[in-house]
N, C-alpha and C positions, 0 to 999 in steps of 0.2 A: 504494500500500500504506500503510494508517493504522497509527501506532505501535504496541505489542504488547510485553508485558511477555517477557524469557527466563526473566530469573533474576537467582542474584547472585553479587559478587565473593567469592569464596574464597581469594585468592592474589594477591597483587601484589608484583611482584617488576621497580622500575625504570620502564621506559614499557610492560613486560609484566605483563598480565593474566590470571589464569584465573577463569570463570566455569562456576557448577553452572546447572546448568537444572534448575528446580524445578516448572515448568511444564508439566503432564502432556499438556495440547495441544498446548505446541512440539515435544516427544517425539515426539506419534507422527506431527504432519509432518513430522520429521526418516528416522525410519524406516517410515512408512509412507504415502508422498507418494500421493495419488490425484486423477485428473484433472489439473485447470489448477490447484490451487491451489498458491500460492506460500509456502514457507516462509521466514519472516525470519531462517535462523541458513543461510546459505551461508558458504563460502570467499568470502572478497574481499568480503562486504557491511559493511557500518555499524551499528555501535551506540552508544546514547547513555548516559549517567550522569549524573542530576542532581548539581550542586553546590550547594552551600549560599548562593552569590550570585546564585542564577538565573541561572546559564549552566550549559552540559551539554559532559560529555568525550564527546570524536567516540572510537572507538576501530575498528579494522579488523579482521573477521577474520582468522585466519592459520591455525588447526588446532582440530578438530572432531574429539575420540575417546570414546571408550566405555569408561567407569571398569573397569567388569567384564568385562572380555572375554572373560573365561576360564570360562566357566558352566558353573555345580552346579546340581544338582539342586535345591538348597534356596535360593540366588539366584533363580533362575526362578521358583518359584513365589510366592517373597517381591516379585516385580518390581520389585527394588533395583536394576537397572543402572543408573547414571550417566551423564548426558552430560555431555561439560565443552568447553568452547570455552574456546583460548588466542586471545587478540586482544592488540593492539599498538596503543597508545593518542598518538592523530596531531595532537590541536589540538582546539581550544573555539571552539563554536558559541553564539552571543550569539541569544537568541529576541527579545530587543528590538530589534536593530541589523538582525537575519538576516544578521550574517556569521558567517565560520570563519576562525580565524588558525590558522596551525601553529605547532605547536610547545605544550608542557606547561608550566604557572605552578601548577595542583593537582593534588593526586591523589585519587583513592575510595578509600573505607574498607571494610576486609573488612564482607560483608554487605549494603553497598549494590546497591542494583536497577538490574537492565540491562535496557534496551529495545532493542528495532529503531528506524531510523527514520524517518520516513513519507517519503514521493515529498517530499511539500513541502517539509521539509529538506533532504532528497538537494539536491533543484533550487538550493536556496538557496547550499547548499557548491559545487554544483560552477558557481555565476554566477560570473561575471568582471562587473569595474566598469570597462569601458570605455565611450567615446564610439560604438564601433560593435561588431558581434557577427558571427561566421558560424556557422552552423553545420557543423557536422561528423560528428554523427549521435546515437548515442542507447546511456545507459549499458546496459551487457553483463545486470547484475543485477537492473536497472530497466528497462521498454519506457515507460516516462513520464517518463523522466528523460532532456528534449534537452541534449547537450553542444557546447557553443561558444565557439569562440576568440575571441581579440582579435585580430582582424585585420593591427592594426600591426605588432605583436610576432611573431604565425607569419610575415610577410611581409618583414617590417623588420629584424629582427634575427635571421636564418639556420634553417631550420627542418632535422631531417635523419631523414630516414624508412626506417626497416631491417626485413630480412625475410626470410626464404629466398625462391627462386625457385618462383610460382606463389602466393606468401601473399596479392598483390592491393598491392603496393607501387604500380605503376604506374595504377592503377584510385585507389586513393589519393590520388595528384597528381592525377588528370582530377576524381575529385569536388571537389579543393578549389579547383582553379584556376574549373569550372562554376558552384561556389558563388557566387562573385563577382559572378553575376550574378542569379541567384535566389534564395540564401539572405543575404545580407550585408544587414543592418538596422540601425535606430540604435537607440535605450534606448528609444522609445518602439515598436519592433516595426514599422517602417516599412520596407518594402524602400527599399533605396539602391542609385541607379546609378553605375557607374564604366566607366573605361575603361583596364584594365592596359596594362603593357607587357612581358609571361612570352616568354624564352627558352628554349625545352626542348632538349639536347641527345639526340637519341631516337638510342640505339645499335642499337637493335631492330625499328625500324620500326612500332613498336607506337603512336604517335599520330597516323596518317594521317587516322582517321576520327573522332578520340575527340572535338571539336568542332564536325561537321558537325551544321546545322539547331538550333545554339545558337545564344544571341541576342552570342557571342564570333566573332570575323570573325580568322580566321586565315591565315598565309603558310606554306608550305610551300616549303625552300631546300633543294633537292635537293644532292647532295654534291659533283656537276659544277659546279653553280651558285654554289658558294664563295667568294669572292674574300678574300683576308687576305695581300695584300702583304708580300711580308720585308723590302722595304727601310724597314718601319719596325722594324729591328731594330737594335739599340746594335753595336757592336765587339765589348762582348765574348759576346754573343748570337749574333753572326756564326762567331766563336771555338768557342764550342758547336756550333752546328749542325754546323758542316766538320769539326770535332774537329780544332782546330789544335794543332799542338806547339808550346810553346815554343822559342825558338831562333831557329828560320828561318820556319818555317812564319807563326805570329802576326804580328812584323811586316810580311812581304810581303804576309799578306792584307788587313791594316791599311793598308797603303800602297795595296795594288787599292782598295780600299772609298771612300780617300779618294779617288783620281784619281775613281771611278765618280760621288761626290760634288757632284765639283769640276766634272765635264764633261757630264755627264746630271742634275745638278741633280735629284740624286734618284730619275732616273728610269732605272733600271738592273734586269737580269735577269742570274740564273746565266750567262749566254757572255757579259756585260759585266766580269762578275768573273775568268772564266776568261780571254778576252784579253788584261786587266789583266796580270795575274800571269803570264801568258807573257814581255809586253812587259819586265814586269820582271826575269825572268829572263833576256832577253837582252841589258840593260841592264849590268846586273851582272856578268855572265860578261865582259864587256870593263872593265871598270873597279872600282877598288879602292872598296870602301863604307867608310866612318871612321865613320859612325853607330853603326854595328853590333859593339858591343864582343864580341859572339859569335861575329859572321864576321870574320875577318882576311883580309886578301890578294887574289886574285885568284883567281877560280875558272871552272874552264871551265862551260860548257856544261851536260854532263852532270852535271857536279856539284850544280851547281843544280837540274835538274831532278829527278838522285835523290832531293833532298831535300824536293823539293817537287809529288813525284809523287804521295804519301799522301794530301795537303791537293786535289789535285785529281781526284783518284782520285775523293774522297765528294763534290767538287762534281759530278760527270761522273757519278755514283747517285742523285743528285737531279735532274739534270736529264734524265737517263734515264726516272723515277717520270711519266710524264706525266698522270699525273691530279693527283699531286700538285705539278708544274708547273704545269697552270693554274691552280689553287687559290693558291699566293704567291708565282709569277713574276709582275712587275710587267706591268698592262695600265694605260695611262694613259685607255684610252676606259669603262672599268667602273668603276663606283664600288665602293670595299671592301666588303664585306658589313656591319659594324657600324656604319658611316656610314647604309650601308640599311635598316636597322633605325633608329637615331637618327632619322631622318628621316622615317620612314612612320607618318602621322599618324591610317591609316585602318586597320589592323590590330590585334589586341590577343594576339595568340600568334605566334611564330614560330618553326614547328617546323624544327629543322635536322637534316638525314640525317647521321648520324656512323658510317657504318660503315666506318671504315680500319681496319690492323692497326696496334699499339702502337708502332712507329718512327712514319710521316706522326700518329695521333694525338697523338705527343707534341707535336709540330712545329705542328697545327694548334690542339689546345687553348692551347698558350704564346701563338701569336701573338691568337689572337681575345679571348683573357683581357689581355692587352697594350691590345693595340686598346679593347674593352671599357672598362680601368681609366683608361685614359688619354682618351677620348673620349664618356664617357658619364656624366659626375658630374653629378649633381644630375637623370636624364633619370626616377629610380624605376622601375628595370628589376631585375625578377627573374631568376635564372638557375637554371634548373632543370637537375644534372649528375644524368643518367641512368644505370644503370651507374658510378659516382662513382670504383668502384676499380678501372678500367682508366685512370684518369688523375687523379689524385689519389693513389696509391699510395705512403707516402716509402721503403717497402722496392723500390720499382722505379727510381731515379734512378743513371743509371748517364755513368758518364766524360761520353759524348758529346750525354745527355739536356737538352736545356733545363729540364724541372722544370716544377717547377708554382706558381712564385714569384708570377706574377698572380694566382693565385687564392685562395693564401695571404694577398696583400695586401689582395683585398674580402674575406677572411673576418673581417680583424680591421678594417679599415677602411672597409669598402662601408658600413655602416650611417651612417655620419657625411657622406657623398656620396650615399645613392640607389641604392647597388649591393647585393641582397641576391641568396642563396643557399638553394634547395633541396636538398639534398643526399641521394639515393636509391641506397641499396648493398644487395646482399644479403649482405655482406661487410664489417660495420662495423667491423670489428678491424682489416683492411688498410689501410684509410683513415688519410691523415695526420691526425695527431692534431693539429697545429697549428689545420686546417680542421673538424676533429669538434668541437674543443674552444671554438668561437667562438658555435655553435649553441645559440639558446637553448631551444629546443623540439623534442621527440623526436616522431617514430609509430612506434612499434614492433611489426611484428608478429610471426607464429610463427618465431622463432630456435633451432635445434638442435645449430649447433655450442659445440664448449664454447670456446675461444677468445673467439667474438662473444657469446656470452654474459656470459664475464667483464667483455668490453668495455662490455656494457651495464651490468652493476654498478657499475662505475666510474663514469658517467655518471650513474645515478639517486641522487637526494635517500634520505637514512637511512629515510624511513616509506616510500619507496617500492621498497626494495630486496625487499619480500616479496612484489611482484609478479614476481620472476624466473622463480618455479620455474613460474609460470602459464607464463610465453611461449613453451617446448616443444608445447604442446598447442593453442593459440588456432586456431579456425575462420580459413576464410579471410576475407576482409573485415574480422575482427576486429583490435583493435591496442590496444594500450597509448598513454595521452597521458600528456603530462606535460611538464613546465615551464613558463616564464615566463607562454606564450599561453595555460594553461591555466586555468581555477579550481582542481582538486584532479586528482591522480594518479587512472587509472581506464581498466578495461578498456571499452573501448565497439565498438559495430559501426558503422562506417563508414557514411556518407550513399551511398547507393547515386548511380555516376556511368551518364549517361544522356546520348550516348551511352556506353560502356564502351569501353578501349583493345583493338587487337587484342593481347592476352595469352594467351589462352585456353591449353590444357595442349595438346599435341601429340597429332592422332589417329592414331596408327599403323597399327592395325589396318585402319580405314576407304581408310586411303595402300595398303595392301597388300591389301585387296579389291580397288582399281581397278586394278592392277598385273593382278592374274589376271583381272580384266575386261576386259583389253584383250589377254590374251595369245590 
């Protein structure tokens, strides 16, 4: 779309503007749109104002009304309605340099002329000056205007992508991860090969298929096939787990842990800990302990054991959870799952089955985020949390919870070791804000509650808060971008991924035709 006069400024009031359209062909595209032609005065498009130093104010629409609303007989015929557009005035566009900086250093003068402004500006504002580019897809109000990140920055420095359920969140991560391999290019337009190394935690089952017959060579670790050892778990992580009490409970299992230690060098399971603690208990019940400024005296038997029935009680429910035994009861002949990963030099995705209920997931995200933080610096592994707020949640942390302290940790420190994070909720309000808040780039797509909404406010840049009232309505595949990896704030539609995850909406009806088909 080539530039095109509207109108002019009538009003400025701050970084707000109102402008008249004086323009009797922008008029009647506005109210009388026919065919494919495209009007330059939309909600959410771009207009420019020259300055008197040869640069031009970017300015955004925001609201498009109709001076006369109220028609007489004698307006109508006089065909004096007015249209006026209020737009919000975002940063200067340099024609010599072809850049755009934010933020306002002039302002326009009543009467000054406003224009649309052409594809080729669009393109220019919304380029990023990096070493490499991906694409991502193409602006919502432009179909000529490609939008693309900077690779490092969506990758490297936390990206987090929000959405109700069905908006195309998960379809999202599969085109950007697919991109890496056919759309990611240098300054000169060059496709560029890599070889990642993405983590997805799929709650859903929805990435089974999403990278067959790409040129991405993927692993799929089904949820029996787990392994994430507890005994690389500290004292007081052990403490957590069992939900030991103070008192009695802490140091006897303190004491199990270390004999288990000292004598299996490590290499100990749930009935090595349990024995432990038996042995100790019958140790004790004969003999007075002087360590123990808690316990005095001599205690039978029973007594010991009352107290330390509680503490064994929830090792004897974990070791009961037999799926979740295998998964981080210690096997000395299996390598841990994140070592597997560290190591596998021929894969570039590895999708892991994560469907436990939220006690084993709290249990298995701690340890593998552990594992992860501790055994993986400097490997540039991405982690993509799926569903983010069934484990991630800081209103779900409760007495006996380990938490979600590892992943707090690469949120604010993975970037400085190789450790980044995608972060995918339909729920971004729930989400710890420690972990939201580390993120330097958003996808945003159709959000309806008011909650996750405010939450996004919070998060978007001042010129970009007038994309809010859009994000109730956004098509599916559509999204909101914005921050660090982006060039400029902007509604766009997403790079169609190929293949697509299993997402699709549930057919019910079709479920309940085969039902009477088979009766």
């Amino acid at each position: 779309m080539e530039k095109i006069k509207i109108g002019r400024v009538v009003e400025i009031e701050g970084l707000n503007i109102i402008i008249e359209i004086n323009e009797k062909g922008i008029s009647e595209k506005i109210n009388f749109k026919v065919g494919n032609q495209v009007t330059p005065v939309l909600i959410n498009k771009l207009i420019s104002i020259a300055l008197l130093n040869g640069k031009e104010l970017i300015g955004k629409i925001e609201k498009i009304i109709e001076n006369n609303r109220f028609y007489t007989e004698e307006n109508f015929k006089k065909q004096d309605n007015k249209i006026c557009i209020f737009a919000s005035l975002i940063g200067i566009y340099d024609y010599y340099t072809k850049k755009f900086d934010e933020g306002i250093n002039n302002f326009p003068f009543i009467n000054s002329e406003v224009y649309s402004i052409s594809s080729e500006i669009k393109k220019n504002i919304m380029n990023i000056s990096s070493e490499y580019k991906l694409k991502i897809g193409k602006s919502f109000n432009d179909n000529d205007v490609e939008i693309f990140a900077n690779p490092d920055i969506l990758f490297g420095k936390h990206l987090g992508i929000f959405g109700n359920t069905g908006t195309g969140k998960s379809c999202t991560v599969t085109s950007i991860i697919q991109g890496l391999k056919d759309r990611l290019t240098d300054k000169e337009g060059n496709l560029v090969k890599t070889s990642p190394k993405i983590i997805i935690f799929d709650s859903n089952n929805e990435y089974s298929n999403a990278f067959e017959n790409t040129k991405l060579k993927f692993l799929k670790i089904k949820k029996e096939e787990l392994r994430l050892p507890h005994n690389k778990l500290s004292y007081i992580e052990y403490y957590k787990l069992f939900g030991a009490s103070q008192g009695v409970q802490v140091p006897v299992l303190k004491e199990s842990l270390q004999r288990n230690k000292e004598i299996k060098n490590d290499k100990y399971n749930f009935k090595d800990i349990e024995i432990e603690i038996d042995k100790i208990i019958e140790k004790n019940s004969e003999e007075k302990n002087k360590d123990w400024n808690t316990v005095k005296g001599s205690f039978s038997y029973n007594q010991w054991k009352n107290w330390l029935n509680p503490l064994l009680n929830r090792i004897e429910i974990l070791e009961q959870n037999e799926e979740l035994k295998l998964i981080i009861d210690y096997n000395e002949e299996i390598e841990n799952t994140v070592e597997k990963i560290k190591n596998d030099k021929e894969n570039n995705i590895f999708i892991i089955e994560l469907d436990f209920d939220k006690e084993e997931l709290d249990i298995i995200m701690f340890i593998f985020s552990k594992l992860l933080y501790n055994e993986c610096k400097n490997e540039n592994i991405v982690l993509v949390l799926e569903e983010a707020h069934r484990y991630i949640n800081e209103e779900d942390i409760g007495e006996y919870k380990l938490g979600n302290y590892y992943i707090q940790k690469i949120a604010r420190e993975g970037r400085k070791f190789g450790i980044s994070l995608i972060v995918s909720s339909q729920r971004p309000s729930e989400l710890s804000k420690g972990v939201v808040s580390q993120c330097n780039s958003f996808i945003i797509h159709r959000l309806t509650n008011k909650s996750d909404n405010e939450f996004v406010y919070r998060i978007l840049s001042n010129h970009s808060k007038g994309y809010l009232n859009l994000l109730s309505g956004l098509e599916k595949q559509h999204a909101l971008v914005c921050g660090e990896a982006f060039g400029f704030t902007d509604i766009i539609k997403i790079e169609t991924a190929n293949p697509t995850p299993k997402s699709e909406d549930p057919k019910m009806i079709e479920k309940w035709r085969d039902n009477e088909r088979k009766k």
